[in-house]
Each structure stands twice: as structure tokens, then as C-alpha cells.
C-alpha positions in Angstrom: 111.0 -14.5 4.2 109.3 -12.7 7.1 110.0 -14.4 10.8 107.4 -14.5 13.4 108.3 -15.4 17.0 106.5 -15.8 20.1 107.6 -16.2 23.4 105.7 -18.2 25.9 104.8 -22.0 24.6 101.6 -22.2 27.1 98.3 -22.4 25.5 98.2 -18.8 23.8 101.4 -18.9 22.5 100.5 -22.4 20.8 97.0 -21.6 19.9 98.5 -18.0 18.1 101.3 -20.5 16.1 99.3 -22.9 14.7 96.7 -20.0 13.9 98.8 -18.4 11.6 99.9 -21.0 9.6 95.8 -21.9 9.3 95.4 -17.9 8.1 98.1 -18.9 5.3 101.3 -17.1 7.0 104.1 -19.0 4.8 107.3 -17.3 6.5 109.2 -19.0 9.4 107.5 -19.5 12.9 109.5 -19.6 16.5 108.0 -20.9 19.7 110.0 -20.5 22.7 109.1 -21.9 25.3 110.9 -22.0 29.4 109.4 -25.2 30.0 110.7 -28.8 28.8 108.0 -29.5 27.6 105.5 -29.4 24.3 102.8 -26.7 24.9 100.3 -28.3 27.3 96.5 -27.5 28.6 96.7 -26.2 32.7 93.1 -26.4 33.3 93.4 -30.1 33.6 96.4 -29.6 36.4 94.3 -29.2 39.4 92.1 -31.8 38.1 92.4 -34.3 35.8 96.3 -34.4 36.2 95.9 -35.0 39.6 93.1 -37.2 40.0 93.7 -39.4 37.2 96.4 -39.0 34.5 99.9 -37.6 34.9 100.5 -37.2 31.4 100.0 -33.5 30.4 97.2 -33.3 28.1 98.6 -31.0 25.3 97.5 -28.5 22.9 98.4 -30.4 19.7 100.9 -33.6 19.3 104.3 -32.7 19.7 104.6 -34.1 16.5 102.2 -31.9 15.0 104.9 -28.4 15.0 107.3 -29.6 13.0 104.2 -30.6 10.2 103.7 -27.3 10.6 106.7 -25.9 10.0 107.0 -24.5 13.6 109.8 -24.6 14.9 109.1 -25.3 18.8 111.9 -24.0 21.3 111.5 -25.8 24.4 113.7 -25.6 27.5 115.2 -22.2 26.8 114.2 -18.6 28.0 114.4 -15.1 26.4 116.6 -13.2 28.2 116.1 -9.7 26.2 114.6 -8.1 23.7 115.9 -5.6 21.2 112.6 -3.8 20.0 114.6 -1.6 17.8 117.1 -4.0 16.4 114.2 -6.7 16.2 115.4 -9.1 17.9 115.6 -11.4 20.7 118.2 -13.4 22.8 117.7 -16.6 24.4 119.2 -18.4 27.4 121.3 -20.9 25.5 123.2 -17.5 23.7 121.2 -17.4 20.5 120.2 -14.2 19.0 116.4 -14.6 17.2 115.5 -11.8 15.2 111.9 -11.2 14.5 109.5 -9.5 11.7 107.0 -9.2 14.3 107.2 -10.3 18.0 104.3 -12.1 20.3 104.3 -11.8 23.8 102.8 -15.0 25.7 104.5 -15.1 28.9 101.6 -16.1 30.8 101.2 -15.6 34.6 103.3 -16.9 37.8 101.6 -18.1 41.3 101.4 -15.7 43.1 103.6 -16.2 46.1 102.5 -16.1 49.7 105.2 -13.4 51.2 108.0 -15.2 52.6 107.7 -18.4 50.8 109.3 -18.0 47.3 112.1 -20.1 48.1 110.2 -22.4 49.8 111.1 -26.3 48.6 109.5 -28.2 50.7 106.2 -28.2 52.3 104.7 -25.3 50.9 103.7 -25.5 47.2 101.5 -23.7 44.4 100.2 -25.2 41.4 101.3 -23.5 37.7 103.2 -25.8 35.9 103.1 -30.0 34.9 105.9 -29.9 37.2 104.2 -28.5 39.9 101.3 -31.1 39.8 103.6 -33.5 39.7 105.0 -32.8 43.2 101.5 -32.7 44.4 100.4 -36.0 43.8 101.9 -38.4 46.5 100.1 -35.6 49.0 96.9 -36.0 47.1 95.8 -39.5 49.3 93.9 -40.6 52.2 95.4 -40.2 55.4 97.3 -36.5 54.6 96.0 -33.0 55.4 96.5 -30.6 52.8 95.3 -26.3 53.7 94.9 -24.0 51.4 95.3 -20.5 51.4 93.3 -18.6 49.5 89.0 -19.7 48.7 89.8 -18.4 44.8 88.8 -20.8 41.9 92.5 -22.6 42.1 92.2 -22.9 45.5 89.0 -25.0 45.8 89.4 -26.7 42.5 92.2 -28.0 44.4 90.2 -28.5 47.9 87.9 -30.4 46.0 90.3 -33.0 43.6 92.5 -33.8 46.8 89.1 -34.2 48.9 87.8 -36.9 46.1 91.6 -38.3 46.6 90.6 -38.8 50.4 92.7 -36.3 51.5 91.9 -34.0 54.5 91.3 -31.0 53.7 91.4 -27.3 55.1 91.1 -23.4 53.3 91.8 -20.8 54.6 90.5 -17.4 53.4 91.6 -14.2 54.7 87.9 -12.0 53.1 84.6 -13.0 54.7 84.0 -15.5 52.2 85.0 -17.1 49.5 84.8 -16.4 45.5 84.5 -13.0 46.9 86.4 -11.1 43.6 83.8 -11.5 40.7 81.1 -14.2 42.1 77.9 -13.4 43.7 77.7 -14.7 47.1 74.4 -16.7 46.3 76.6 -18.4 44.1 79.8 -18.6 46.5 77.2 -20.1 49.1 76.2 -23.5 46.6 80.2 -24.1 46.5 80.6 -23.7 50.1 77.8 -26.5 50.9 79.0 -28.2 48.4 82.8 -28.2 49.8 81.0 -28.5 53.8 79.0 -31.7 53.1 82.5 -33.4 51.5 83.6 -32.7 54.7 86.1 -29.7 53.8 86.8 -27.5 56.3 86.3 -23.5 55.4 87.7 -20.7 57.6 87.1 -17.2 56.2 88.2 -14.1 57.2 91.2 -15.5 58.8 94.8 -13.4 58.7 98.0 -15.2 58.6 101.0 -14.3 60.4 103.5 -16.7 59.0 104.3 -20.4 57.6 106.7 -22.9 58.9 108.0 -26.1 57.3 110.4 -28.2 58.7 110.7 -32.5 58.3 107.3 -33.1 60.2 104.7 -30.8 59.0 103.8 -27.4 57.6 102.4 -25.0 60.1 99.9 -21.8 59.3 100.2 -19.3 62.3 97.2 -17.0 62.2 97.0 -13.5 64.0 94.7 -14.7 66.6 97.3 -17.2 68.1 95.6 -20.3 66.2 98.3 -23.2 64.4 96.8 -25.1 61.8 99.6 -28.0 60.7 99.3 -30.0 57.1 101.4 -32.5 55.6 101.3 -29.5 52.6 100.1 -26.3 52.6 98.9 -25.1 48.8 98.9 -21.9 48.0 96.6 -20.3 45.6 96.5 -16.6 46.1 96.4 -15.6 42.8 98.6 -14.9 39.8 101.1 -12.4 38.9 101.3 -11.4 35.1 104.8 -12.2 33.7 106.2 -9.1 32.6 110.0 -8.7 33.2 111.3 -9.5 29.9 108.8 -6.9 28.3 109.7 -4.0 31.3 113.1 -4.5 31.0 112.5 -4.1 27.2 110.5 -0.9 28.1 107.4 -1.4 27.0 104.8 0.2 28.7 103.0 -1.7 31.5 99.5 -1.2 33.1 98.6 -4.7 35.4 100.7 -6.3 32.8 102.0 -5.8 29.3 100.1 -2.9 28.0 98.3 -3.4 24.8 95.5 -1.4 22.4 92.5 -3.0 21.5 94.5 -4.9 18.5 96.8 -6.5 20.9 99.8 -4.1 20.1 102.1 -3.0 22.8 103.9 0.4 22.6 106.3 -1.4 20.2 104.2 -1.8 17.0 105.5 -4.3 15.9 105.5 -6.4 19.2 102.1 -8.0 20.1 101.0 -9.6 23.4 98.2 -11.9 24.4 96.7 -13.8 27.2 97.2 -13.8 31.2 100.2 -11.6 30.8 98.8 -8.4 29.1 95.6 -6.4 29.8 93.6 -4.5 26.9 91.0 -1.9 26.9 87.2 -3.8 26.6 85.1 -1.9 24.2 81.9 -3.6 25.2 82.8 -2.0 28.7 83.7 2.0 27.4 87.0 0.8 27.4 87.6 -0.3 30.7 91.0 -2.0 31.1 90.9 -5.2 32.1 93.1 -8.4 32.3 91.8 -11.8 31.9 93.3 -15.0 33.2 91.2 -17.9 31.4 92.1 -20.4 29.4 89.3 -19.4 26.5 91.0 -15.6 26.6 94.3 -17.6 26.1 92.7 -19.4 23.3 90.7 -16.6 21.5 93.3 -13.8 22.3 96.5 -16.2 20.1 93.9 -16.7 17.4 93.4 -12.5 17.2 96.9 -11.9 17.6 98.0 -14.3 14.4 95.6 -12.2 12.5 96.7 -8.8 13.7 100.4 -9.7 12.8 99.7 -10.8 9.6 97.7 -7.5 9.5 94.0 -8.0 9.7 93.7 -5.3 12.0 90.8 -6.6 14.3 89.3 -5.4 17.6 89.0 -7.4 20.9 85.1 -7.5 20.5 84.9 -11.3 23.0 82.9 -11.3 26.1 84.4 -12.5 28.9 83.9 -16.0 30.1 85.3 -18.1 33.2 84.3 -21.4 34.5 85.6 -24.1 37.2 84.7 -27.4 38.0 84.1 -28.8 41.2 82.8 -32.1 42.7 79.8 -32.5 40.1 79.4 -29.1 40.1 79.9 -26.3 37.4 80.1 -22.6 37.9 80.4 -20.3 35.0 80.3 -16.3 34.4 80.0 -14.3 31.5 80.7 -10.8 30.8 81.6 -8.2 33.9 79.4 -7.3 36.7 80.9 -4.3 37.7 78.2 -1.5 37.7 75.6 -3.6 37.5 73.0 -2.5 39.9 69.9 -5.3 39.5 70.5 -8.6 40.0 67.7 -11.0 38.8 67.5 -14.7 39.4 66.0 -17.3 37.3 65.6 -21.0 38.4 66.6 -23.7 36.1 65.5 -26.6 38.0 67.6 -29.3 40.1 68.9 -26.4 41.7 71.0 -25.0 39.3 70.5 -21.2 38.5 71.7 -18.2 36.8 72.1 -14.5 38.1 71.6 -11.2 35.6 73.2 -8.2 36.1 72.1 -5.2 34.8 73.0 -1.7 35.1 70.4 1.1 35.9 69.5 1.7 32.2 68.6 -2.3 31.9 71.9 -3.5 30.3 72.9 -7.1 30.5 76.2 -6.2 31.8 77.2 -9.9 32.7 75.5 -13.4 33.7 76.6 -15.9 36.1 75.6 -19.8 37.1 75.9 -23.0 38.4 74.5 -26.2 38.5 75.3 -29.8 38.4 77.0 -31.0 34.7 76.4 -28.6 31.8 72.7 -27.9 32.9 73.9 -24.1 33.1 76.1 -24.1 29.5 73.5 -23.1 27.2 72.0 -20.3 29.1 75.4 -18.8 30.0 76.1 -18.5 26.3 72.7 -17.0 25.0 73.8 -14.8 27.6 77.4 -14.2 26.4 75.0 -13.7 23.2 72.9 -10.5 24.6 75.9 -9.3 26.6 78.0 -8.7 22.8 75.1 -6.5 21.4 74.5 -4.4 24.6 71.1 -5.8 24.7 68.2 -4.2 27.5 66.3 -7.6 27.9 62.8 -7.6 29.6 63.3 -8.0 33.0 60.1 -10.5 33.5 61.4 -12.3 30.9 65.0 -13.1 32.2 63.9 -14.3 35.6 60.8 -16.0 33.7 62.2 -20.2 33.2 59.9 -21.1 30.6 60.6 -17.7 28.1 63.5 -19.1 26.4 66.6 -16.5 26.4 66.7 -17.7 22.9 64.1 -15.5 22.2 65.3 -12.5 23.9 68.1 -12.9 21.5 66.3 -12.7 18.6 64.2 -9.4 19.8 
């Protein structure tokens, strides 16, 4: 009987498991997973989890793996891999061996330098765990900065400000949202933050933290102290990727895979944050996505591909974040795109087009209040996938339906 395992119980790693048993894989499934806990959502961490419900909100019952016939390792790391000898070992001194392999190792915080044993009074947000320490910070009365104006970090500024915490970011580029949102777009979250009464400071450098029993203190360069009951960090994320070096599979901004989702071991796979793949749609650009729908869509290819379906990465890229009542979402890659073109939705929500010289839709990009922006985004997702030249007149044009455009 064949044996599939996957390491990394985080959304892909789940989503790829239960995947394969729905594509009729009838041989013996491993999850492993570091945490001690069942395979859980993380969107809902700087949000929900905070704001409202402790409880992780996860993937499928706990109940629901063993149904499956999934058998769910949780508490326990893989130390190694054998990619010859097939096999892998786990913290806890098992030896696992394999058929075929999944990576879904996910991403780490990304830690601000100096700080990664930090215990105290500087904190990032990755795991249930992690939100958990947050909470008795998120209330009125404290003063929470954060480092770093990315999508974690305001999702963040924005759940502890509705928690009637004070709130400060700081942001060492000139603005925030800078990597992959259009600054008309960056601007409507910036108000947005502003008239909740967040406090935004861009293009500030930090020379150091300090924690001690009181308060945490941000020294910047220009002799200015900003002190917090808890600094967040939310610089970004770093692939994880030691098990699969030290196994020596080839990495490029993470695990290395082709357009099937196969590392330089064939018959080792990864998928999600921790691996970056070439984008057809893109002349093969190579690009790594951390989103949770990647997560979701890249497990779902992978359990095909190892059962041996052999099928391309052909998804657009999508992203979105929440904040206050607001909704920001982009679709596809801007990069190259030399047009931008605006059309008004009403209320004002909008979306942004950007096109390339030749008039390729090379990506789309929104917000608005609720899901007022949802539909367009993905008609746009739509034209993005067949390379489509749409009418410019038409795109910025409210009352042509992009529905149409589609079907030209």
C-alpha cells in the first residue's frame, strides 16, 4: 500500500490531505504537524481570534482525520529527510517512510534583528499561540506600536484599535502597503486608520528595541523614543525551509519547485508560503505567494500531482485583508504594468487596472466598504487567466459590465 506524507499541518498541508482522499487515493496518509494542535485557519488570528473568539477556527473537525483515514501527527517535528532512502524522521525518534513526500512548512514571522529571543514585550503574530499572548494587550487603556505598515501589520492596528487600544505604526518606506498596492489605494487605508485615531509614522528608521518590566521602547535614528505596553512586529515572513536545505533540495526564495509543484527530488512535492514556482501566466516569472487561497488551491494541485495528474499552476494570484469595514483585494501581478486605469464603483469603493504597453490586463486591484469590490475583482481574475487586451473605455466605464468584456 503506497504512503503519502506531508509535513506542515497548517492550512495547505490539511487542504492537500483531505484532497487526496476526495481524488480516491486509498493508501495511508501522514500529517505532521509542529504545532499541538488540529490544522487551524490563520487569517482569522489577527482578527476574529482576537476580537472575539479564542478558539482557533479550524480547517475541518478534528474528528473529521481519523474518518478519513488520516492519520494526524500533532506536536512532533521532522527533523530530516532521506530523499533517497524515502523517508523521514521525526522529533519523538520515529522513522516515516514515504511513497511520495509534501512539503508544507509554511512561513515564520519575520523577526525584527535583535529580537528573536525576545519573551516579553516584543511579539509577532503566526501561530494560535501567538494570538493568544496578544489578547490581555488588546484593551483600552494600553498602547500597542507596530512595526511595519504591511497587511499583518494594520490588520492588527486596526482589531486592537476596535479593542480600544492605542495604537501606533511605524513604517520605515514612505508609506504604507508600499510592496504590491497602489498608493491611491494605500491612501483610503491610511484615512481610514487616521480618522480611528491610529497614529502612522512613515519613513521612520529604527535603531533598536528595549523591553524591560515597565514598557517596550522603539529608539529611532533621529533620537525619537516611542514606548508601548507591546511592540508587534509585522515585518514580513520568512519561508520555512531548513528541513528541505538541509535535505538538499534546491532553493530559490524558498523551496524550489516546477510548475507541477515538484522540487529537485521527484518524488518530493511542495506547496504554499514555503515554496515559490514559476507563473506561466507571467512568462514564467518566479514568484512566491503567501495567501491563504494559494495555501488552499496549491494542497488541492499537489494531491493531484502526487497521485499523478500532472497539472500546471495555471491560478491567478489573489490577496485580500480586512480592515475596520473596509476590504482591499488584488488580483493578478502589476509588475510591468505601465497604464493604470480607474473605474468608480460608487460609495467610494474603486478598482485600479493595470495593463502593460500592449493592453494586457496584467493585474486588478480594489477596495471598498463589505464585498462591494468582490465581484469585479474576480471578472477580473477572469480576464487576467486568458491574457485578455480589454477596451480601455470600457474598463474605466461603470455602467459597461466587465461581465461583458469577458465574454468578448
Amino acid at each position: 500500500m503506497s504512503h503519502f506524507v506531508i509535513v506542515g499541518a497548517g492550512e495547505c498541508g490539511a487542504r492537500a490531505a483531505f484532497a487526496l482522499r476526495e481524488k480516491g487515493f486509498d493508501g495511508a496518509i501522514t500529517l505532521i504537524g509542529t504545532e499541538p494542535i488540529a490544522p487551524y485557519e490563520r487569517p482569522p488570528l489577527s482578527k476574529e481570534t482576537l476580537a472575539h473568539s479564542h478558539a482557533p477556527k479550524y480547517v475541518a473537525p478534528p474528528s473529521r482525520y481519523a474518518e478519513a483515514g488520516i492519520d494526524l501527527l500533532i506536536g512532533v517535528t521532522a527533523l530530516d529527510i532521506d530523499a533517497v532512502g524515502k523517508s523521514v524522521t521525526l522529533s519523538d525518534g520515529r522513522l516515516i517512510g514515504f511513497d511520495k513526500l509534501l512539503l508544507a512548512t509554511g512561513a515564520d514571522a519575520r523577526p525584527f534583528p535583535g529580537t528573536l529571543n525576545s519573551a516579553g514585550r516584543v511579539k509577532s503574530l503566526r501561530t494560535h499561540a501567538d494570538a493568544l499572548a496578544l489578547c490581555d494587550a488588546m484593551m483600552p487603556g494600553k498602547h500597542i506600536a507596530v512595526i511595519g505598515g504591511g497587511f499583518i501589520g494594520l490588520e492588527l492596528a486596526a482589531t486592537a484599535r476596535k479593542l480600544g487600544a492605542n495604537v501606533t505604526v511605524v513604517e520605515g518606506l514612505t508609506r504604507v502597503l508600499k510592496r504590491g498596492v497602489p498608493e491611491e489605494i494605500a491612501d483610503v487605508i491610511v484615512e481610514r486608520h487616521r480618522g480611528e485615531g491610529v497614529v502612522i509614522r512613515c519613513g521612520e528608521a529604527i535603531s533598536s528595541l528595549e523591553e524591560d518590566n515597565e514598557a517596550a521602547r522603539i529608539r529611532l535614528a533621529d533620537g525619537g523614543v516611542i514606548a508601548a505596553d507591546i511592540i508587534l512586529v509585522g515585518i514580513g515572513a520568512l519561508p520555512n525551509i531548513a528541513l528541505a536545505e538541509a535535505s538538499g533540495l534546491a532553493i530559490d526564495n524558498g523551496i524550489a519547485v516546477n510548475d507541477r509543484l515538484q522540487t529537485s527530488a521527484p518524488d518530493i512535492y511542495a506547496a504554499g508560503d514555503c515554496c515559490s514556482f514559476p507563473l506561466a501566466l507571467y512568462d514564467g516569472r518566479r514568484v512566491r505567494l503567501e495567501s491563504w487561497r494559494n495555501a488552499q488551491e496549491q494542497g488541492a494541485l499537489a494531491a493531484a500531482n502526487m497521485m499523478g495528474a500532472n497539472e500546471p499552476i495555471l491560478a491567478v494570484p489573489w490577496f485580500w485583508s480586512d480592515q475596520y469595514d473596509l476590504t482591499l483585494q488584488i488580483t493578478g501581478l502589476a509588475e510591468g504594468a505601465t497604464i493604470i486605469l480607474r473605474r468608480e464603483l460608487g460609495d467610494s469603493a474603486f478598482l485600479l487596472f493595470h495593463l502593460d504597453d500592449a493592453g494586457r490586463l496584467l493585474a486588478a486591484s480594489g477596495v471598498g466598504r463589505g464585498n462591494v469590490i468582490a465581484r469585479d475583482i474576480r471578472l477580473a481574475e477572469m480576464l487576467i487567466a486568458v491574457r485578455a487586451h480589454p477596451d480601455p473605455a470600457a474598463l474605466t466605464a461603470s455602467h459597461v459590465k466587465l461581465k461583458s468584456l469577458l465574454a468578448a
